[in-house]
OpenMM code with the backbone's topology and positions (N, CA, C; nanometers):
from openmm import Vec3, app, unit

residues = "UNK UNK UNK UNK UNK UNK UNK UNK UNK UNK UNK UNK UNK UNK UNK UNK UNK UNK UNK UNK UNK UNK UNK UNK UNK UNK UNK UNK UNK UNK UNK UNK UNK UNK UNK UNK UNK UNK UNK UNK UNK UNK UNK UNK UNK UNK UNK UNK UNK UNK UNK UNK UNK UNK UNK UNK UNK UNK UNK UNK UNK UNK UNK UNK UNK UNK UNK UNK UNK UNK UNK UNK UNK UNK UNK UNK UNK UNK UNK UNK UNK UNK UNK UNK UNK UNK UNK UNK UNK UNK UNK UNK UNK UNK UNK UNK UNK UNK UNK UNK UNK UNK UNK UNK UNK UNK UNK UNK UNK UNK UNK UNK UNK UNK UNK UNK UNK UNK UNK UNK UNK UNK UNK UNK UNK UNK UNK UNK UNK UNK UNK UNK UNK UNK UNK UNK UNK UNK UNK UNK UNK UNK UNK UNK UNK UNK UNK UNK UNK UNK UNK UNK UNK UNK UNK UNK UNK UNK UNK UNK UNK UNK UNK UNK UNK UNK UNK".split()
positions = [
    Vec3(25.5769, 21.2100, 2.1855),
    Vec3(25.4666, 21.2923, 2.1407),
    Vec3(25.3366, 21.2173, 2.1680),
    Vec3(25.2310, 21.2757, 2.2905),
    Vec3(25.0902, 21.2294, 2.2284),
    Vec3(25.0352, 21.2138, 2.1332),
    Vec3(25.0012, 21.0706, 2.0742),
    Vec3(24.8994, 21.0586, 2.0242),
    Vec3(24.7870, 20.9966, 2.0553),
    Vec3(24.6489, 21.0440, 1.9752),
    Vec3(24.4967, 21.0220, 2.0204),
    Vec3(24.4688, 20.9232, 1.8961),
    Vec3(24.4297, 20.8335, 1.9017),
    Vec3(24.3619, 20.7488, 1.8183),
    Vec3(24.2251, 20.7076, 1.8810),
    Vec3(24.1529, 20.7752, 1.7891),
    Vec3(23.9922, 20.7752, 1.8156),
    Vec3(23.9300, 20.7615, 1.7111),
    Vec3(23.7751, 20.6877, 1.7324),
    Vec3(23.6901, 20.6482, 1.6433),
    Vec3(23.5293, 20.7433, 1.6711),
    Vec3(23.4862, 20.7861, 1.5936),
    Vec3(23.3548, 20.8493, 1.6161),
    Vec3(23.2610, 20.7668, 1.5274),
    Vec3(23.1213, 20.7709, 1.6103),
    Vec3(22.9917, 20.7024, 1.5669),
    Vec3(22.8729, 20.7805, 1.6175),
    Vec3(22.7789, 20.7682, 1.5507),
    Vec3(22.6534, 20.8156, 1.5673),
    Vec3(22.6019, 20.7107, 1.6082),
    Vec3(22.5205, 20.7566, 1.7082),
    Vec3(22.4307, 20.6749, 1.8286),
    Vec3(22.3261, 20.6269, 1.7677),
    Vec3(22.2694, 20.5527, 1.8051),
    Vec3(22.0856, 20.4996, 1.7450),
    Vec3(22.0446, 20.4695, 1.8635),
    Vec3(21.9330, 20.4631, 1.9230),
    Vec3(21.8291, 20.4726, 2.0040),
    Vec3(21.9112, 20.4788, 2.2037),
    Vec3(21.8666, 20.4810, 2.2506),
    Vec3(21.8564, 20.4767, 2.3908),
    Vec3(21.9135, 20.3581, 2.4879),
    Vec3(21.9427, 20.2784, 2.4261),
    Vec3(21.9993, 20.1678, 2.4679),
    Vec3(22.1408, 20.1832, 2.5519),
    Vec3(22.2539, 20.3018, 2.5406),
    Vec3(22.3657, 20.2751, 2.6233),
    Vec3(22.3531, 20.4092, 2.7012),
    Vec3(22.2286, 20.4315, 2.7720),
    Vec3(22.1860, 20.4670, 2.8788),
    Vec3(22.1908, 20.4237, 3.0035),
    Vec3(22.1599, 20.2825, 2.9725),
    Vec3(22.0842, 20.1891, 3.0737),
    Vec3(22.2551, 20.1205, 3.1463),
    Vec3(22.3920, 20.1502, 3.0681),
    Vec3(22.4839, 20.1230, 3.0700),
    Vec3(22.6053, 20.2150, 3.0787),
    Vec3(22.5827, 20.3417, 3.1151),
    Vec3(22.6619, 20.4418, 3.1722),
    Vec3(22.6757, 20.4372, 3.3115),
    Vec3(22.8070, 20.4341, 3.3627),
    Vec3(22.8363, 20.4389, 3.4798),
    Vec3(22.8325, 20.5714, 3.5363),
    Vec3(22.8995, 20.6854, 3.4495),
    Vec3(22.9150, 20.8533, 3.4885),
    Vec3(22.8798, 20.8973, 3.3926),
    Vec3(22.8403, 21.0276, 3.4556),
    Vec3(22.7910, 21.2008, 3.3031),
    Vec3(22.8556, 21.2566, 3.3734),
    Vec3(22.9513, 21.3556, 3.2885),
    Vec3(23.0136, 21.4859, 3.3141),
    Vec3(22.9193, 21.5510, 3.1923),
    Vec3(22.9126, 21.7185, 3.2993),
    Vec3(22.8665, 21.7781, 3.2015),
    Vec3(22.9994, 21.8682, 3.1253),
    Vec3(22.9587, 21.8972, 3.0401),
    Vec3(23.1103, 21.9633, 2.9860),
    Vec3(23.0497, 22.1089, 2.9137),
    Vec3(23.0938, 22.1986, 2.8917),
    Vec3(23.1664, 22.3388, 2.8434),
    Vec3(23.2983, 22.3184, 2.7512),
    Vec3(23.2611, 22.3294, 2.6459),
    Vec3(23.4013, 22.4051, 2.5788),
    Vec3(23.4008, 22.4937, 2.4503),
    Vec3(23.5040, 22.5537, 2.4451),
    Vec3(23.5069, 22.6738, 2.3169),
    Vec3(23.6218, 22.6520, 2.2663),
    Vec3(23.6340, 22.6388, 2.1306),
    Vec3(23.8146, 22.6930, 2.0937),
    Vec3(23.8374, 22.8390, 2.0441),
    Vec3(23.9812, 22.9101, 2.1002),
    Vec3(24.0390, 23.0087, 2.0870),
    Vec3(24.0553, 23.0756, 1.8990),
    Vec3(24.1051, 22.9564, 1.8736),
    Vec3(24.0811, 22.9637, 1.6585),
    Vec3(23.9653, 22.9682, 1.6169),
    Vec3(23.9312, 22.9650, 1.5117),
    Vec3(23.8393, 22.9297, 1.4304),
    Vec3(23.8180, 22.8676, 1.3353),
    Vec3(23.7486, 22.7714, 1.2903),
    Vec3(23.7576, 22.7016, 1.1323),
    Vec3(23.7757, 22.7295, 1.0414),
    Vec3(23.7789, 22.8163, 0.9931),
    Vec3(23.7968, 22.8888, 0.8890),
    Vec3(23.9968, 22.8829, 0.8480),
    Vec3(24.0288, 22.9183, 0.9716),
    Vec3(24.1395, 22.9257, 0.9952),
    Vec3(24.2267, 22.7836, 0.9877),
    Vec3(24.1791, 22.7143, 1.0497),
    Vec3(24.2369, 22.5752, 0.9884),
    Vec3(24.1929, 22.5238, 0.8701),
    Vec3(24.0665, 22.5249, 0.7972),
    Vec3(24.0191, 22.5349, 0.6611),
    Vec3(24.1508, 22.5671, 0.5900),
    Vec3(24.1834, 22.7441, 0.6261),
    Vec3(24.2680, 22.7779, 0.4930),
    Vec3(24.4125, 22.6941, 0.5557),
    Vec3(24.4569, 22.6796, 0.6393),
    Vec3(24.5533, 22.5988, 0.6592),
    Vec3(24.6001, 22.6986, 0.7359),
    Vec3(24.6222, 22.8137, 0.7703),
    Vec3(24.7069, 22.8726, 0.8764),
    Vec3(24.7212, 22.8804, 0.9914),
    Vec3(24.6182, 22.7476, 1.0435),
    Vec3(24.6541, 22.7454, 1.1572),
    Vec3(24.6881, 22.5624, 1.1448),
    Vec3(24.7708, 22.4931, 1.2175),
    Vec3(24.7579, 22.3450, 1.2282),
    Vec3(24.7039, 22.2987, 1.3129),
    Vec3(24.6829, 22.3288, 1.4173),
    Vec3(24.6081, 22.2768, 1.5528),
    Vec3(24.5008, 22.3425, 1.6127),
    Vec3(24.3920, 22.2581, 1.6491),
    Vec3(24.2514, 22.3702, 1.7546),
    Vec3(24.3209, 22.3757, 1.8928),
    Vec3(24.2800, 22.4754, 1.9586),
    Vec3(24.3438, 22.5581, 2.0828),
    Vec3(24.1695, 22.5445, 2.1343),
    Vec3(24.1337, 22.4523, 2.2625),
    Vec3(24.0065, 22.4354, 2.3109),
    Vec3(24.0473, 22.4477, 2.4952),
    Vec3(23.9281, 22.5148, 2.5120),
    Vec3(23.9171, 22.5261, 2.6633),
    Vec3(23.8034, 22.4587, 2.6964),
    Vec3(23.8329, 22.3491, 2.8027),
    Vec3(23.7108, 22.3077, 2.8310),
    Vec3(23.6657, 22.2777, 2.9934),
    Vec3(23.5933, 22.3011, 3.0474),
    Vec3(23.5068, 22.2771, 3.1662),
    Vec3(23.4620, 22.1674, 3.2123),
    Vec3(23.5026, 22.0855, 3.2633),
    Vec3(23.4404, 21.9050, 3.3216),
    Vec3(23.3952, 21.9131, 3.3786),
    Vec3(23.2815, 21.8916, 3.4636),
    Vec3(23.2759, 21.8907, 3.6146),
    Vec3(23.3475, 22.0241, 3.7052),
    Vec3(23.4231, 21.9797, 3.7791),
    Vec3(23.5054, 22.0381, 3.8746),
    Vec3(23.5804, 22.0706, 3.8482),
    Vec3(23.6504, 22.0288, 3.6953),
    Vec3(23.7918, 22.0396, 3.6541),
    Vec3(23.7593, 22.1131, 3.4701),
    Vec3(23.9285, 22.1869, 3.5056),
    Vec3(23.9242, 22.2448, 3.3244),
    Vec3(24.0552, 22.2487, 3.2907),
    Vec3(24.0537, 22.2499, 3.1622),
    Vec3(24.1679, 22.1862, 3.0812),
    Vec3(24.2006, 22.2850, 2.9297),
    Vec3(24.3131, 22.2942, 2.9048),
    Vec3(24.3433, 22.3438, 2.7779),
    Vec3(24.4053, 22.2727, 2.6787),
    Vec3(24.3772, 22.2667, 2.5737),
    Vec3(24.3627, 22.1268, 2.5101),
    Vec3(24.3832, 22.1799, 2.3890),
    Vec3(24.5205, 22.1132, 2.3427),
    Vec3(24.5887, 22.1491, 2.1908),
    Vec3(24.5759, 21.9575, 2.0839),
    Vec3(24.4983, 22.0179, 1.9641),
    Vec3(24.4841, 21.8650, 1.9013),
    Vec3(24.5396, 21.9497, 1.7511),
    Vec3(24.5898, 21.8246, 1.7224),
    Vec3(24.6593, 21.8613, 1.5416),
    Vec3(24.5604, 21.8532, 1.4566),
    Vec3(24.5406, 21.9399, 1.3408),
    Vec3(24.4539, 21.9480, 1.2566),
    Vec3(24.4545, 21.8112, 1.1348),
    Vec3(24.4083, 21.7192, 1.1395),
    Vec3(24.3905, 21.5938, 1.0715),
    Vec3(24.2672, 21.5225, 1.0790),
    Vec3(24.2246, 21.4654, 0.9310),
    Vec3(24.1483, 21.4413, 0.9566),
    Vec3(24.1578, 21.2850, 0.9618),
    Vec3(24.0450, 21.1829, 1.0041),
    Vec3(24.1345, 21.0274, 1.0632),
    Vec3(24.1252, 21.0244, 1.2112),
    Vec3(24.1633, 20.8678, 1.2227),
    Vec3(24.1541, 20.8420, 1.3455),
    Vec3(24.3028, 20.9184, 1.4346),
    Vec3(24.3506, 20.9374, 1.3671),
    Vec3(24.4812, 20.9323, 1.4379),
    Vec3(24.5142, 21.1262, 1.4631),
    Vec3(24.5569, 21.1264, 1.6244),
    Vec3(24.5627, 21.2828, 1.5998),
    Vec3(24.7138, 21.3573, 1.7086),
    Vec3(24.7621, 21.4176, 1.6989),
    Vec3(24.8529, 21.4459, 1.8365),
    Vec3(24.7402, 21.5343, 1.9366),
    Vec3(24.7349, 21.5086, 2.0635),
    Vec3(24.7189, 21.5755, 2.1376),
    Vec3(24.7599, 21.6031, 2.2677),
    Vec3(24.7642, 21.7529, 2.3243),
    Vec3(24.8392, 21.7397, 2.4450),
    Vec3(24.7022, 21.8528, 2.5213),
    Vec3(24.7708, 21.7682, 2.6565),
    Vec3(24.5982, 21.8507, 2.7440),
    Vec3(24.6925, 21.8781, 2.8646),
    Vec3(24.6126, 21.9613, 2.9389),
    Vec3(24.7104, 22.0551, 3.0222),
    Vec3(24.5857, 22.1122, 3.1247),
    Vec3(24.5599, 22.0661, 3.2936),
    Vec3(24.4913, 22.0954, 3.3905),
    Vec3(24.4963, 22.2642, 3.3860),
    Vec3(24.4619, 22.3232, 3.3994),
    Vec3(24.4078, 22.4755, 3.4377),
    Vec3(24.3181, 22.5154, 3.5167),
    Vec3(24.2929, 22.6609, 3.5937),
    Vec3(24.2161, 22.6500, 3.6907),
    Vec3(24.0708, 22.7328, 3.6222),
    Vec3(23.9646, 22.6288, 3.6986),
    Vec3(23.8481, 22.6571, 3.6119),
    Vec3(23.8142, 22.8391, 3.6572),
    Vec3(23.8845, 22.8933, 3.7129),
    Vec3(23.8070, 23.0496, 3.7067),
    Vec3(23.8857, 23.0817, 3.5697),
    Vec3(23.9904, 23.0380, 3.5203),
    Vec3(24.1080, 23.0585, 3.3931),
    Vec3(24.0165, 22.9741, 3.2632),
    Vec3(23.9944, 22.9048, 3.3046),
    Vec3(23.8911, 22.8522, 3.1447),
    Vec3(23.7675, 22.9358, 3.1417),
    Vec3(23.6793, 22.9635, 3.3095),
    Vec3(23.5540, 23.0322, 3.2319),
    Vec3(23.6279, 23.1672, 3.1507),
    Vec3(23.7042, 23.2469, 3.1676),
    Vec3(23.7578, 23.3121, 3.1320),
    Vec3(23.7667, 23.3297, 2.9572),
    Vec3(23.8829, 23.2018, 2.9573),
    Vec3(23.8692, 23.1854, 2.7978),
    Vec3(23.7925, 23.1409, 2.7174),
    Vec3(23.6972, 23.0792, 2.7865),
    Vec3(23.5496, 23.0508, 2.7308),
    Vec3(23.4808, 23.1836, 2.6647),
    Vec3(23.4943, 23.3070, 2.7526),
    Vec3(23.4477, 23.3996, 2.7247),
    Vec3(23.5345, 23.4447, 2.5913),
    Vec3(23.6807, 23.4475, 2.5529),
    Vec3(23.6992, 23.4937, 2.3996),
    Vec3(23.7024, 23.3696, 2.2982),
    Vec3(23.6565, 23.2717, 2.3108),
    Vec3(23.6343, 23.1929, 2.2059),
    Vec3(23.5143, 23.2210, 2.1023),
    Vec3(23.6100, 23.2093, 1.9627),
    Vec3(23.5367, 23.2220, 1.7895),
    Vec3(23.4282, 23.1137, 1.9185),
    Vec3(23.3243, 23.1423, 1.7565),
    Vec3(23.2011, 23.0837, 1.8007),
    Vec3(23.1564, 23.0735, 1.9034),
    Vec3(23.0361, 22.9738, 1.8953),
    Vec3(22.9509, 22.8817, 2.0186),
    Vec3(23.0089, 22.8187, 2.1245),
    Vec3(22.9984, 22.8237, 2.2480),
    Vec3(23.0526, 22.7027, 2.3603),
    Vec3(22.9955, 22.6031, 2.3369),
    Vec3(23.0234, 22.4972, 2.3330),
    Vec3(22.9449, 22.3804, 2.2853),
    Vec3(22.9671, 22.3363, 2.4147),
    Vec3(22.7995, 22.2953, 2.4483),
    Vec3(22.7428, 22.2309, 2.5618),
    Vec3(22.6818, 22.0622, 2.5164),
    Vec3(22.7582, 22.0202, 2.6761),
    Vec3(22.7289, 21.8790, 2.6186),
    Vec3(22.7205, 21.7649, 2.7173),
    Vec3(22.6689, 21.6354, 2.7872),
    Vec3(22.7017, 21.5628, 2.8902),
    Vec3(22.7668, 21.4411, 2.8372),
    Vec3(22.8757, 21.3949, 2.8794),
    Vec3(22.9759, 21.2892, 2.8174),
    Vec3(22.9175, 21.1916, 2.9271),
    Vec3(22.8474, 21.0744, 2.8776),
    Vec3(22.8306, 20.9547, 2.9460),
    Vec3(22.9163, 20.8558, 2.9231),
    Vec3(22.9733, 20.7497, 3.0530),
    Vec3(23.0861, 20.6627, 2.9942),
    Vec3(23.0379, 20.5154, 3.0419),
    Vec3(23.0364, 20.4494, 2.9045),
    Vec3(22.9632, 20.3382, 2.9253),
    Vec3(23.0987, 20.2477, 2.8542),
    Vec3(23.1082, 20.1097, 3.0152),
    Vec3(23.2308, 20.0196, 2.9229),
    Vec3(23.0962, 19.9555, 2.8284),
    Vec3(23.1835, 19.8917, 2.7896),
    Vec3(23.1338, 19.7810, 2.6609),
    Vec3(23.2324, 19.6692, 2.6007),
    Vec3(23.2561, 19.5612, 2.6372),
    Vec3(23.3723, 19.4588, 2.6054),
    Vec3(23.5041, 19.4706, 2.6329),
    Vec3(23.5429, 19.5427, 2.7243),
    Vec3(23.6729, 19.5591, 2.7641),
    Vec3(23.7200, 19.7162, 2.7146),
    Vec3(23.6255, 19.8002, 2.6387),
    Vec3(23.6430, 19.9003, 2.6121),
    Vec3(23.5322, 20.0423, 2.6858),
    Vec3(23.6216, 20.1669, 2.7059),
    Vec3(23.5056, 20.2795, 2.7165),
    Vec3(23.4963, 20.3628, 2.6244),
    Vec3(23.3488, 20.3771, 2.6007),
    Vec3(23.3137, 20.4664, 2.5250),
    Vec3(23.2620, 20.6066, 2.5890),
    Vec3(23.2714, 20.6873, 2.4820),
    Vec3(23.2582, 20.7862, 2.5506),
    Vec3(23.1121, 20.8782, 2.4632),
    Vec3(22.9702, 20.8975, 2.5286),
    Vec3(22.8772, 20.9118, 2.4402),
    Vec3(22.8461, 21.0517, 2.4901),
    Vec3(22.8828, 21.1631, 2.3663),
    Vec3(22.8158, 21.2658, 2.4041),
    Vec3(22.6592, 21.3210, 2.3220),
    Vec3(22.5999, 21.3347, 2.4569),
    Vec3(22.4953, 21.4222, 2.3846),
    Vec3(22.5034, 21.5919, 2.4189),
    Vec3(22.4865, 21.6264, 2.2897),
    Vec3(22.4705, 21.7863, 2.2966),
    Vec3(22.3562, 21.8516, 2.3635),
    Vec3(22.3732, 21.9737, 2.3732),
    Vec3(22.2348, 22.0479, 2.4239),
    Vec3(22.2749, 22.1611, 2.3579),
    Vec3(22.2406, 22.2575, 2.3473),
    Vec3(22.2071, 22.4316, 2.3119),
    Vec3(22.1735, 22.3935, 2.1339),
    Vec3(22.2596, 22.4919, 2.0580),
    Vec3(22.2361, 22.4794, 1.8961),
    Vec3(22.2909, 22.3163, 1.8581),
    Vec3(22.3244, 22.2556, 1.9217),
    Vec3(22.3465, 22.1191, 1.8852),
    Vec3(22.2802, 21.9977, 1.9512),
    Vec3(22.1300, 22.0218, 1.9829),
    Vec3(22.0221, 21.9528, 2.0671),
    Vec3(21.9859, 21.8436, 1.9455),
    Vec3(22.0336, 21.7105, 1.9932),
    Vec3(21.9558, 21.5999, 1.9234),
    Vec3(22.1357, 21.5231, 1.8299),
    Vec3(22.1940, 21.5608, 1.8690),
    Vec3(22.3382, 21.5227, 1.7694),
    Vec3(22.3318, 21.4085, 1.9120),
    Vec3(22.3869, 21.3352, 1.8971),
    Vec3(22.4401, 21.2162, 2.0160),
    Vec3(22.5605, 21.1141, 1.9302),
    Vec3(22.7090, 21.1549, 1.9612),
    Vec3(22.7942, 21.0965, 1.9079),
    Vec3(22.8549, 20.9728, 1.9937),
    Vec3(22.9110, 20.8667, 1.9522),
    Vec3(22.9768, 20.7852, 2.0862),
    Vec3(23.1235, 20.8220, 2.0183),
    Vec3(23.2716, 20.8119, 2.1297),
    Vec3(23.4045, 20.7835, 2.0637),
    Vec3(23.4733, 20.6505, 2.1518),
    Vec3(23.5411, 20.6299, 2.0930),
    Vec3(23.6287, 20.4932, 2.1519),
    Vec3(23.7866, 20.5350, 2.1009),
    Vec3(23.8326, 20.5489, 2.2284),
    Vec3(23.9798, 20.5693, 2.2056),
    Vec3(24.0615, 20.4272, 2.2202),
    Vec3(24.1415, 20.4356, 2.0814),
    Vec3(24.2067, 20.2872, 2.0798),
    Vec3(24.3455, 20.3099, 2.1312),
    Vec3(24.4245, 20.1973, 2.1396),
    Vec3(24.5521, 20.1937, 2.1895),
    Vec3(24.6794, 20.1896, 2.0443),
    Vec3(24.5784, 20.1521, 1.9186),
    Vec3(24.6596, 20.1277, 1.8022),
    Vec3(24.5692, 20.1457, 1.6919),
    Vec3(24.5800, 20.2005, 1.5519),
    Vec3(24.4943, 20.2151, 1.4729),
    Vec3(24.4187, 20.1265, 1.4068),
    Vec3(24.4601, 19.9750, 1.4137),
    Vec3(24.3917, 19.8691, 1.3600),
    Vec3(24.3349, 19.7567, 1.5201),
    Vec3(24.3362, 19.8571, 1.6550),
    Vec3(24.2540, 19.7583, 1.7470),
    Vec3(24.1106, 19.7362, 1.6931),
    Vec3(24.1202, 19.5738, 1.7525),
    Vec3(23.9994, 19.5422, 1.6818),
    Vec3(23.8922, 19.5676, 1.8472),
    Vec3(23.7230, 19.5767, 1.8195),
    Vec3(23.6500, 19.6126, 1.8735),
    Vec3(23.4991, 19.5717, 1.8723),
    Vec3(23.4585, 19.5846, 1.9838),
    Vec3(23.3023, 19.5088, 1.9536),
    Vec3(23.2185, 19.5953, 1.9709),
    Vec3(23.1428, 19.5968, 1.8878),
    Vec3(23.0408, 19.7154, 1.8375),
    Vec3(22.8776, 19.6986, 1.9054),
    Vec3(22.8677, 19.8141, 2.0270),
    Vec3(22.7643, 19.8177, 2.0880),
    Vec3(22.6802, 19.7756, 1.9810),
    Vec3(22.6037, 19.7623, 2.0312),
    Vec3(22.4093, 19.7639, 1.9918),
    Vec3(22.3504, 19.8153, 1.9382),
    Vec3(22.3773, 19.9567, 1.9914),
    Vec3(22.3333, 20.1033, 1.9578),
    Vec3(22.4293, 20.2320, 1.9060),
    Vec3(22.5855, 20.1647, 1.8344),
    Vec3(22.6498, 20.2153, 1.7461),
    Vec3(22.5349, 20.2205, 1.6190),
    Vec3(22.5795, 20.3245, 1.5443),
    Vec3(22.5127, 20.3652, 1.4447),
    Vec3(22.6695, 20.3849, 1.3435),
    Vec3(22.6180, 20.4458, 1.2333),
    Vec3(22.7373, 20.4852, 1.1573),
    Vec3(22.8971, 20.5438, 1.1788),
    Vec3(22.9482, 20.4965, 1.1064),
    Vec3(23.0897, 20.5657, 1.1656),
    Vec3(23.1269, 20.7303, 1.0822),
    Vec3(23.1332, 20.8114, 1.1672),
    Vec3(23.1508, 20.9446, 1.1104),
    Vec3(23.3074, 20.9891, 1.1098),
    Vec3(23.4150, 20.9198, 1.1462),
    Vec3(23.5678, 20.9792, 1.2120),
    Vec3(23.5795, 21.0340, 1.1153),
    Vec3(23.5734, 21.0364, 1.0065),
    Vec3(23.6332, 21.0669, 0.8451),
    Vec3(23.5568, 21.1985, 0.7986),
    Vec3(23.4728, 21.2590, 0.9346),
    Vec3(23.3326, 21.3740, 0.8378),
    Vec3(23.3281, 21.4904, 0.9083),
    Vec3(23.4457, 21.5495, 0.8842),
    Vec3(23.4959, 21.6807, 0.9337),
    Vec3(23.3590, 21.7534, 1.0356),
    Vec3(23.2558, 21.7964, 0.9908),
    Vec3(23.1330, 21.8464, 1.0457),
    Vec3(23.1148, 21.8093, 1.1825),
    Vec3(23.1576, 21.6675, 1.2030),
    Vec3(23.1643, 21.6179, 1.3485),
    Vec3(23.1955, 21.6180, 1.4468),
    Vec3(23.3467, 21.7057, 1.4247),
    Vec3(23.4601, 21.7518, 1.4883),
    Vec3(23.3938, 21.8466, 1.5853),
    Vec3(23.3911, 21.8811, 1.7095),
    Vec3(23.3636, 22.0197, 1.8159),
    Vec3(23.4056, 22.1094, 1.7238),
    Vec3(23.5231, 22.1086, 1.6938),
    Vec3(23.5576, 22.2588, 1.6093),
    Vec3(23.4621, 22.3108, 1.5288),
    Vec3(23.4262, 22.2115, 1.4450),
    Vec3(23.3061, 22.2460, 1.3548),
    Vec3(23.1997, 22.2891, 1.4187),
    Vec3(23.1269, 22.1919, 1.5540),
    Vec3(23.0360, 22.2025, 1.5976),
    Vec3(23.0036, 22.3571, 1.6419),
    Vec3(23.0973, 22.4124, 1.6761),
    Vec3(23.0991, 22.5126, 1.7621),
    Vec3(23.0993, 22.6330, 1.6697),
    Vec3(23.1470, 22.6336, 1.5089),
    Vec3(23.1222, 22.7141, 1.4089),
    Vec3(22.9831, 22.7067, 1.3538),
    Vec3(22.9446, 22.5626, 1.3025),
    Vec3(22.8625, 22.5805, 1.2162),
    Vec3(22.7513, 22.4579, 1.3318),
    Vec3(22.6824, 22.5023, 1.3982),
    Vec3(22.5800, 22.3807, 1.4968),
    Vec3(22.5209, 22.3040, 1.4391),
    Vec3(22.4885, 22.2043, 1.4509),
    Vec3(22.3490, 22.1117, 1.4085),
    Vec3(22.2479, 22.1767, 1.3936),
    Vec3(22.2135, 22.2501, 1.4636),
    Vec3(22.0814, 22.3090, 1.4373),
    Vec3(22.0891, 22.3580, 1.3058),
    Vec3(22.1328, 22.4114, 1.2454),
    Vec3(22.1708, 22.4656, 1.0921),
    Vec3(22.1958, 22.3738, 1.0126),
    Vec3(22.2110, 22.2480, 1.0332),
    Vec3(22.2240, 22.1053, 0.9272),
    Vec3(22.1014, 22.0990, 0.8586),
    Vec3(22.1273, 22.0162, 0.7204),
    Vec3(22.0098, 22.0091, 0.6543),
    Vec3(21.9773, 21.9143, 0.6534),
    Vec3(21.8650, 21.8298, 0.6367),
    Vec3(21.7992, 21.6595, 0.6303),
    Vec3(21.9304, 21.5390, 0.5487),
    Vec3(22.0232, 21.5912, 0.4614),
    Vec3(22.1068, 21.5353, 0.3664),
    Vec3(22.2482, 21.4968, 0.4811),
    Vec3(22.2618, 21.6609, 0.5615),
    Vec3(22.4162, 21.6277, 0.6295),
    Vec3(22.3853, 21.5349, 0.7786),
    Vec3(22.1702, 21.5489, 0.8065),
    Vec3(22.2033, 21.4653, 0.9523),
    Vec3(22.1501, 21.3323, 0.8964),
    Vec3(22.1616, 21.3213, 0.7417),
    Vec3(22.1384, 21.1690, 0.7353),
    Vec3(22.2561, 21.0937, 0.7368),
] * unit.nanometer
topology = app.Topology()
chain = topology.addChain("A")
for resn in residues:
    res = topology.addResidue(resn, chain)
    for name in ("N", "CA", "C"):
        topology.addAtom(name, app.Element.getBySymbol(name[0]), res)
């Protein structure tokens, strides 16, 4: 069984710019809705997403934590814009920059549309207690703050956050 063990952080200033090797821009929507995993009847988000050149359908287990199952699956991008089009909510638009940093990549997205100004980094580990060296321009650790999740993003945007949830 895949599993994803990932860490999320909020970015602080401009600094792992200067240290990205690639941007993909990305597209994605999920097929569920939050609400739906909220009440529990669903266990997993069902996401279509757009890379570059390439698109993918992408099943992750509903948990919250570093630790998650996921399984991803190539598709052909005229088949994702497609399901882009019946996805609950927002497409969440976004450019994933990948900057190493100590033997590790991170992966820093900044948003654009209703989620303009969010800039998250993730670091996918190999084990839940790898240890790690913490850019510069890591900011807080959010893995644990549901709101952070795309799923969320794509229900409820940043733009609709209040001064309390983007502190």
């Amino acid at each position: 069984m895949p599993l994803e063990i990932e860490r999320k952080f909020l970015v602080t200033g401009d600094g792992w710019r200067a240290a990205a090797h690639a941007v993909l821009p990305m597209a994605q929507g999920y097929i569920n809705d939050l609400g739906a995993m909220d009440r529990g009847e669903q266990k997993a988000s069902v996401r279509v997403r757009i890379q570059g050149d390439a698109a993918f359908l992408n099943l992750k287990s509903r948990e919250l934590g570093h630790t998650r199952q996921e399984f991803d699956y190539p598709i052909p991008v005229d088949d994702a814009r497609a399901l882009l089009a019946l996805c609950m909510g927002g497409v969440i638009d976004k450019r994933r920059h990948l900057v190493r940093h100590a033997g590790h990549l991170w992966e820093v997205d900044e948003f654009g549309g209703d989620n303009t100004g969010l800039v998250v980094a993730e670091i996918e580990l190999a084990h839940a207690d790898e240890a790690f060296e913490r850019p510069g321009w890591l900011g807080r650790e959010v893995t644990d703050q549901a709101r952070y999740y795309n799923l969320a993003l794509a229900s409820r945007p940043y733009v609709g956050w209040n001064a309390e949830e983007r502190g």
